[in-house]
C-alpha positions as CSV (number, residue, x, y, z in Angstrom):
1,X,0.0,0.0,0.0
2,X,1.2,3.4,-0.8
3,X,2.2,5.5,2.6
4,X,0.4,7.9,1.1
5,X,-3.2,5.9,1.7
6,X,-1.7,5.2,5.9
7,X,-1.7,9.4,6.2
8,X,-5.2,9.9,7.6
9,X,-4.5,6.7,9.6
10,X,-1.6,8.1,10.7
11,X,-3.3,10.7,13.0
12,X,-5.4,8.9,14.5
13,X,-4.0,6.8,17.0
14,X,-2.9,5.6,19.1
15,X,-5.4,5.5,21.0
16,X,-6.6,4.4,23.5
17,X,-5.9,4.9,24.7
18,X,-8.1,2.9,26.2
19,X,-5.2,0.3,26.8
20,X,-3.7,-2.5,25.0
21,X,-2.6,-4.9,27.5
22,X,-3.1,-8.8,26.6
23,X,-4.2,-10.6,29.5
24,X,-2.5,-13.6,27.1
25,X,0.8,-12.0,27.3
26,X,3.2,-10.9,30.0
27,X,3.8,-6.9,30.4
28,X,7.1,-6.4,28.7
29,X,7.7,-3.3,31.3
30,X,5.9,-2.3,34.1
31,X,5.8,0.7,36.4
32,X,2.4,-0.1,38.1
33,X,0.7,1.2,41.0
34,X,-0.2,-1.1,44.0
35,X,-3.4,-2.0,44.5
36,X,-5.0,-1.1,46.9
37,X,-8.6,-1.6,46.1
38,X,-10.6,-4.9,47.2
39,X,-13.0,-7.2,46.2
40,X,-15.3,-6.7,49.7
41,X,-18.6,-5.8,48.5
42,X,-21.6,-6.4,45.6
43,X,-19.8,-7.4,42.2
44,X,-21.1,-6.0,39.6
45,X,-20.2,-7.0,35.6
46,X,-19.4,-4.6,32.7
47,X,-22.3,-4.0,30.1
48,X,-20.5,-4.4,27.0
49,X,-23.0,-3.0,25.0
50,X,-23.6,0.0,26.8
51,X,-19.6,0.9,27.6
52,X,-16.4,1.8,25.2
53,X,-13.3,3.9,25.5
54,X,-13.7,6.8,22.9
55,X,-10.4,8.2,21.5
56,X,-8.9,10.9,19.7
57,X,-6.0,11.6,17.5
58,X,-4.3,14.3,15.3
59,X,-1.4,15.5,13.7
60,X,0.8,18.1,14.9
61,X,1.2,20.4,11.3
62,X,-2.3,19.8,10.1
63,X,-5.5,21.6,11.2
64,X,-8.2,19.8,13.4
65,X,-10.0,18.5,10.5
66,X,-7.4,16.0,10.0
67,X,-8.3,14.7,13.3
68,X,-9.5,11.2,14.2
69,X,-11.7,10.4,16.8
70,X,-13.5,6.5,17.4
71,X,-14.5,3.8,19.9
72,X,-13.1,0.5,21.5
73,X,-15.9,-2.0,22.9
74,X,-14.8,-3.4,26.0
75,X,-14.4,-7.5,26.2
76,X,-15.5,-7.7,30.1
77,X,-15.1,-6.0,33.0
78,X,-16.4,-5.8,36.6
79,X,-16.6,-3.4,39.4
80,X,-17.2,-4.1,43.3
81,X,-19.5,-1.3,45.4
82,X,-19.7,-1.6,49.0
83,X,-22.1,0.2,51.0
84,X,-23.1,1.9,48.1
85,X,-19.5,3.0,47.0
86,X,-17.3,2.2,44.2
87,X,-14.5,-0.7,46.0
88,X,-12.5,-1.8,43.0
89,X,-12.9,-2.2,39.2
90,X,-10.9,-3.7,36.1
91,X,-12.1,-3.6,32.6
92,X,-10.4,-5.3,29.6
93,X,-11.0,-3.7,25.9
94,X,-11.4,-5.4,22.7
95,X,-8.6,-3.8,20.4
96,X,-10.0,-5.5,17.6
97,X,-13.2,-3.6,18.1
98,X,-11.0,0.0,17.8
99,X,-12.4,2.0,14.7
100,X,-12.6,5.4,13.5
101,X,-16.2,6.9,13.6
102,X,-15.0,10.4,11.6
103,X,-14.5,7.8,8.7
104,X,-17.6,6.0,9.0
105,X,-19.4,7.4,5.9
106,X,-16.2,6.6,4.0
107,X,-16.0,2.6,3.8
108,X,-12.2,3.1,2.0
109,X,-10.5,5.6,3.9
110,X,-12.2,3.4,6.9
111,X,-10.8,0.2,6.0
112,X,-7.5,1.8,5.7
113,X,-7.1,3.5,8.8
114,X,-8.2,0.8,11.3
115,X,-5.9,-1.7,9.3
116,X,-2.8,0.4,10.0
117,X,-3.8,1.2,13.5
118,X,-3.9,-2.4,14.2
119,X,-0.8,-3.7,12.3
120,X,2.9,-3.6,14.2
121,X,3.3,0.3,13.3
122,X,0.9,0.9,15.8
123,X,-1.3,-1.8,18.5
124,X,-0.4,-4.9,17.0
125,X,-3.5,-6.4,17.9
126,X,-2.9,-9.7,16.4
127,X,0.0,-10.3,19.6
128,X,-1.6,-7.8,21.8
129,X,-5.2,-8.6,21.4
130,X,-7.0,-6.7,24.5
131,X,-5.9,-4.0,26.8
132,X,-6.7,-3.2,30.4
133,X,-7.6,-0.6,32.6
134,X,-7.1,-1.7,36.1
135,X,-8.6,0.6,39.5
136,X,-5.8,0.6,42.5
137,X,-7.1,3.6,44.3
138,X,-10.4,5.6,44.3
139,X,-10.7,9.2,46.1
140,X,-13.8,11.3,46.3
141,X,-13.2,14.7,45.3
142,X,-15.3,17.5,46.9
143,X,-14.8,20.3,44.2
144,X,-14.6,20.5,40.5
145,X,-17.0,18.9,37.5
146,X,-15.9,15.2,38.7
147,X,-16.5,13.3,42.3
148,X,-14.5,10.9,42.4
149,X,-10.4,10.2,41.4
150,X,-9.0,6.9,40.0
151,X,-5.7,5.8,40.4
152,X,-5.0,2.7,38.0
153,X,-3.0,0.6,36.3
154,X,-3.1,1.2,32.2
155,X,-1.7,-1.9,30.0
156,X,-1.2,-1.2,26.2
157,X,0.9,-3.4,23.9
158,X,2.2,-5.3,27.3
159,X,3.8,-1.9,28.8
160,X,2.3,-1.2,32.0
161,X,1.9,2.5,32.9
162,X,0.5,4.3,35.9
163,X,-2.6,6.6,34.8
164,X,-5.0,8.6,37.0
165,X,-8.6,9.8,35.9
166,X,-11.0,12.3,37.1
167,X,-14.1,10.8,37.2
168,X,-18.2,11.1,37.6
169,X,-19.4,7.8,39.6
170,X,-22.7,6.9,40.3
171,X,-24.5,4.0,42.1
172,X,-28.5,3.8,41.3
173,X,-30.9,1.1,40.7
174,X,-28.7,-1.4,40.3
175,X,-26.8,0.1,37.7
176,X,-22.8,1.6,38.2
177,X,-22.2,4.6,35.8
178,X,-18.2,5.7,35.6
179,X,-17.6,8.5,33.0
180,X,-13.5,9.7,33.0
181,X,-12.4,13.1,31.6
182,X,-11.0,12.6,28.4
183,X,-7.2,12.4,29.3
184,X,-4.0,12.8,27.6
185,X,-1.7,9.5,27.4
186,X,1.8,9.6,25.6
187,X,1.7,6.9,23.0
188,X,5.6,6.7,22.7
189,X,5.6,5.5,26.2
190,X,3.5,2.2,25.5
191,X,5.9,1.7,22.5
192,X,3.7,3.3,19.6
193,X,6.7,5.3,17.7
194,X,5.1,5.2,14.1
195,X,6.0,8.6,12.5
196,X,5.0,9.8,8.8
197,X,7.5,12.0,6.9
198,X,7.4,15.8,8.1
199,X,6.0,16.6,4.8
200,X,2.9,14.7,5.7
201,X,2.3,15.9,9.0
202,X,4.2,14.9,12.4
203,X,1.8,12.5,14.7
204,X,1.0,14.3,17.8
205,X,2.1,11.8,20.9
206,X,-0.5,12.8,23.0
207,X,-3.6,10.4,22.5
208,X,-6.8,11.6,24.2
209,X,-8.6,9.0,26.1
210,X,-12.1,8.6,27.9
211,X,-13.6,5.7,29.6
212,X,-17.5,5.4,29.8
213,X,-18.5,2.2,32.2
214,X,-22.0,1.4,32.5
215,X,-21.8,-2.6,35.2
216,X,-24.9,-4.5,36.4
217,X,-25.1,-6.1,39.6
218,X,-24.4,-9.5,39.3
219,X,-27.3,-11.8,40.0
Protein backbone atom coordinates (compact mmCIF):
# COMPACT_ATOMS: atom_id res chain seq x y z
CA UNK A 1 0.00 0.00 0.00
CA UNK A 2 1.24 3.38 -0.85
CA UNK A 3 2.24 5.49 2.62
CA UNK A 4 0.41 7.94 1.09
CA UNK A 5 -3.19 5.86 1.69
CA UNK A 6 -1.70 5.24 5.86
CA UNK A 7 -1.71 9.43 6.23
CA UNK A 8 -5.17 9.85 7.64
CA UNK A 9 -4.54 6.74 9.56
CA UNK A 10 -1.55 8.11 10.71
CA UNK A 11 -3.27 10.74 13.00
CA UNK A 12 -5.35 8.94 14.51
CA UNK A 13 -4.02 6.78 17.00
CA UNK A 14 -2.85 5.63 19.10
CA UNK A 15 -5.42 5.55 20.95
CA UNK A 16 -6.59 4.37 23.45
CA UNK A 17 -5.91 4.89 24.73
CA UNK A 18 -8.08 2.92 26.24
CA UNK A 19 -5.21 0.27 26.82
CA UNK A 20 -3.69 -2.47 24.96
CA UNK A 21 -2.56 -4.85 27.50
CA UNK A 22 -3.07 -8.81 26.57
CA UNK A 23 -4.17 -10.56 29.51
CA UNK A 24 -2.46 -13.58 27.06
CA UNK A 25 0.76 -12.01 27.33
CA UNK A 26 3.19 -10.87 30.03
CA UNK A 27 3.84 -6.92 30.44
CA UNK A 28 7.15 -6.42 28.73
CA UNK A 29 7.71 -3.30 31.27
CA UNK A 30 5.91 -2.32 34.08
CA UNK A 31 5.78 0.69 36.37
CA UNK A 32 2.45 -0.08 38.13
CA UNK A 33 0.66 1.20 41.02
CA UNK A 34 -0.16 -1.09 43.99
CA UNK A 35 -3.38 -2.05 44.47
CA UNK A 36 -5.03 -1.10 46.89
CA UNK A 37 -8.64 -1.57 46.09
CA UNK A 38 -10.64 -4.94 47.24
CA UNK A 39 -13.05 -7.22 46.23
CA UNK A 40 -15.34 -6.74 49.68
CA UNK A 41 -18.60 -5.79 48.50
CA UNK A 42 -21.61 -6.36 45.61
CA UNK A 43 -19.76 -7.44 42.18
CA UNK A 44 -21.14 -5.95 39.59
CA UNK A 45 -20.17 -7.05 35.58
CA UNK A 46 -19.37 -4.63 32.70
CA UNK A 47 -22.30 -3.96 30.14
CA UNK A 48 -20.50 -4.44 26.96
CA UNK A 49 -22.95 -2.99 25.02
CA UNK A 50 -23.57 -0.01 26.76
CA UNK A 51 -19.58 0.85 27.57
CA UNK A 52 -16.36 1.77 25.16
CA UNK A 53 -13.27 3.92 25.53
CA UNK A 54 -13.73 6.79 22.89
CA UNK A 55 -10.43 8.22 21.49
CA UNK A 56 -8.90 10.93 19.74
CA UNK A 57 -6.04 11.56 17.53
CA UNK A 58 -4.26 14.34 15.30
CA UNK A 59 -1.35 15.55 13.72
CA UNK A 60 0.78 18.10 14.86
CA UNK A 61 1.16 20.43 11.33
CA UNK A 62 -2.30 19.75 10.06
CA UNK A 63 -5.48 21.57 11.24
CA UNK A 64 -8.24 19.85 13.43
CA UNK A 65 -9.99 18.51 10.47
CA UNK A 66 -7.37 16.04 10.02
CA UNK A 67 -8.28 14.74 13.30
CA UNK A 68 -9.45 11.24 14.17
CA UNK A 69 -11.67 10.36 16.75
CA UNK A 70 -13.47 6.55 17.41
CA UNK A 71 -14.54 3.81 19.88
CA UNK A 72 -13.08 0.52 21.45
CA UNK A 73 -15.87 -1.97 22.86
CA UNK A 74 -14.80 -3.40 25.97
CA UNK A 75 -14.45 -7.52 26.17
CA UNK A 76 -15.47 -7.67 30.07
CA UNK A 77 -15.08 -5.98 32.99
CA UNK A 78 -16.37 -5.79 36.59
CA UNK A 79 -16.56 -3.37 39.35
CA UNK A 80 -17.20 -4.15 43.29
CA UNK A 81 -19.48 -1.34 45.42
CA UNK A 82 -19.72 -1.61 49.00
CA UNK A 83 -22.14 0.21 51.02
CA UNK A 84 -23.12 1.95 48.12
CA UNK A 85 -19.45 3.04 47.01
CA UNK A 86 -17.33 2.21 44.24
CA UNK A 87 -14.49 -0.66 45.95
CA UNK A 88 -12.48 -1.83 43.04
CA UNK A 89 -12.87 -2.23 39.16
CA UNK A 90 -10.88 -3.69 36.11
CA UNK A 91 -12.08 -3.56 32.63
CA UNK A 92 -10.42 -5.31 29.64
CA UNK A 93 -11.01 -3.66 25.91
CA UNK A 94 -11.36 -5.42 22.65
CA UNK A 95 -8.64 -3.80 20.39
CA UNK A 96 -9.96 -5.54 17.55
CA UNK A 97 -13.20 -3.60 18.08
CA UNK A 98 -11.04 0.03 17.79
CA UNK A 99 -12.38 2.01 14.69
CA UNK A 100 -12.58 5.44 13.55
CA UNK A 101 -16.16 6.93 13.63
CA UNK A 102 -14.96 10.37 11.62
CA UNK A 103 -14.48 7.85 8.72
CA UNK A 104 -17.58 5.98 9.01
CA UNK A 105 -19.42 7.36 5.94
CA UNK A 106 -16.22 6.59 4.03
CA UNK A 107 -15.96 2.59 3.81
CA UNK A 108 -12.20 3.05 2.04
CA UNK A 109 -10.46 5.62 3.94
CA UNK A 110 -12.19 3.41 6.95
CA UNK A 111 -10.83 0.17 6.05
CA UNK A 112 -7.50 1.77 5.72
CA UNK A 113 -7.06 3.50 8.79
CA UNK A 114 -8.23 0.83 11.26
CA UNK A 115 -5.90 -1.75 9.34
CA UNK A 116 -2.77 0.37 9.97
CA UNK A 117 -3.84 1.21 13.53
CA UNK A 118 -3.91 -2.39 14.20
CA UNK A 119 -0.77 -3.70 12.27
CA UNK A 120 2.91 -3.56 14.16
CA UNK A 121 3.29 0.27 13.26
CA UNK A 122 0.92 0.94 15.80
CA UNK A 123 -1.25 -1.76 18.53
CA UNK A 124 -0.43 -4.93 16.99
CA UNK A 125 -3.51 -6.37 17.90
CA UNK A 126 -2.94 -9.69 16.39
CA UNK A 127 -0.02 -10.29 19.61
CA UNK A 128 -1.56 -7.78 21.76
CA UNK A 129 -5.22 -8.59 21.36
CA UNK A 130 -7.01 -6.73 24.50
CA UNK A 131 -5.93 -3.99 26.80
CA UNK A 132 -6.72 -3.24 30.35
CA UNK A 133 -7.56 -0.62 32.61
CA UNK A 134 -7.14 -1.70 36.08
CA UNK A 135 -8.62 0.61 39.53
CA UNK A 136 -5.82 0.61 42.53
CA UNK A 137 -7.06 3.61 44.34
CA UNK A 138 -10.45 5.58 44.28
CA UNK A 139 -10.73 9.19 46.13
CA UNK A 140 -13.78 11.33 46.32
CA UNK A 141 -13.21 14.66 45.26
CA UNK A 142 -15.25 17.51 46.90
CA UNK A 143 -14.78 20.33 44.25
CA UNK A 144 -14.58 20.52 40.47
CA UNK A 145 -16.96 18.88 37.54
CA UNK A 146 -15.86 15.19 38.72
CA UNK A 147 -16.51 13.28 42.32
CA UNK A 148 -14.46 10.90 42.38
CA UNK A 149 -10.44 10.18 41.36
CA UNK A 150 -8.97 6.94 39.96
CA UNK A 151 -5.73 5.77 40.42
CA UNK A 152 -4.98 2.69 38.01
CA UNK A 153 -3.05 0.62 36.25
CA UNK A 154 -3.07 1.17 32.19
CA UNK A 155 -1.73 -1.89 29.95
CA UNK A 156 -1.21 -1.16 26.18
CA UNK A 157 0.94 -3.45 23.93
CA UNK A 158 2.24 -5.31 27.30
CA UNK A 159 3.77 -1.93 28.83
CA UNK A 160 2.31 -1.20 32.01
CA UNK A 161 1.91 2.55 32.92
CA UNK A 162 0.54 4.27 35.91
CA UNK A 163 -2.56 6.60 34.84
CA UNK A 164 -4.97 8.63 36.98
CA UNK A 165 -8.62 9.77 35.88
CA UNK A 166 -11.02 12.30 37.12
CA UNK A 167 -14.11 10.75 37.22
CA UNK A 168 -18.15 11.07 37.60
CA UNK A 169 -19.39 7.82 39.63
CA UNK A 170 -22.75 6.88 40.31
CA UNK A 171 -24.54 3.98 42.09
CA UNK A 172 -28.54 3.81 41.26
CA UNK A 173 -30.93 1.07 40.66
CA UNK A 174 -28.70 -1.38 40.27
CA UNK A 175 -26.80 0.07 37.74
CA UNK A 176 -22.79 1.64 38.25
CA UNK A 177 -22.18 4.62 35.81
CA UNK A 178 -18.16 5.71 35.63
CA UNK A 179 -17.56 8.48 32.97
CA UNK A 180 -13.52 9.72 32.95
CA UNK A 181 -12.40 13.11 31.65
CA UNK A 182 -10.99 12.59 28.41
CA UNK A 183 -7.23 12.42 29.30
CA UNK A 184 -4.03 12.84 27.60
CA UNK A 185 -1.70 9.48 27.44
CA UNK A 186 1.82 9.64 25.63
CA UNK A 187 1.71 6.89 23.01
CA UNK A 188 5.60 6.66 22.73
CA UNK A 189 5.61 5.46 26.25
CA UNK A 190 3.53 2.25 25.53
CA UNK A 191 5.88 1.72 22.48
CA UNK A 192 3.71 3.27 19.56
CA UNK A 193 6.69 5.28 17.72
CA UNK A 194 5.11 5.21 14.11
CA UNK A 195 6.01 8.63 12.52
CA UNK A 196 4.96 9.84 8.83
CA UNK A 197 7.46 11.97 6.86
CA UNK A 198 7.42 15.81 8.08
CA UNK A 199 5.98 16.63 4.85
CA UNK A 200 2.94 14.71 5.66
CA UNK A 201 2.28 15.89 9.00
CA UNK A 202 4.19 14.86 12.41
CA UNK A 203 1.84 12.53 14.72
CA UNK A 204 1.04 14.35 17.83
CA UNK A 205 2.12 11.75 20.94
CA UNK A 206 -0.46 12.79 23.00
CA UNK A 207 -3.63 10.36 22.45
CA UNK A 208 -6.83 11.61 24.22
CA UNK A 209 -8.58 9.03 26.13
CA UNK A 210 -12.13 8.57 27.94
CA UNK A 211 -13.64 5.70 29.59
CA UNK A 212 -17.51 5.40 29.76
CA UNK A 213 -18.54 2.23 32.22
CA UNK A 214 -22.03 1.37 32.55
CA UNK A 215 -21.80 -2.61 35.16
CA UNK A 216 -24.94 -4.48 36.42
CA UNK A 217 -25.15 -6.06 39.63
CA UNK A 218 -24.44 -9.50 39.32
CA UNK A 219 -27.25 -11.82 40.04
Amino acid sequence: MKKRLFLLAIPTFLITAVTISCNKEKPLASESNEITTTKDGHQFILDTLNSRVEWKGYKILKSENTSHFGTIKFESGDVTIKDEKLESGKFVADMNSLTSVDLKDDADQLEKLNGHLKSGDFFEVEKFPTASYEITKITPLAEGDYNTLLDGNLTIKGITKPIAFKANVSVKDGVVSIATEPKDIQREEFGIKFQAPVENGVIKDEVTLQINVKALEKK
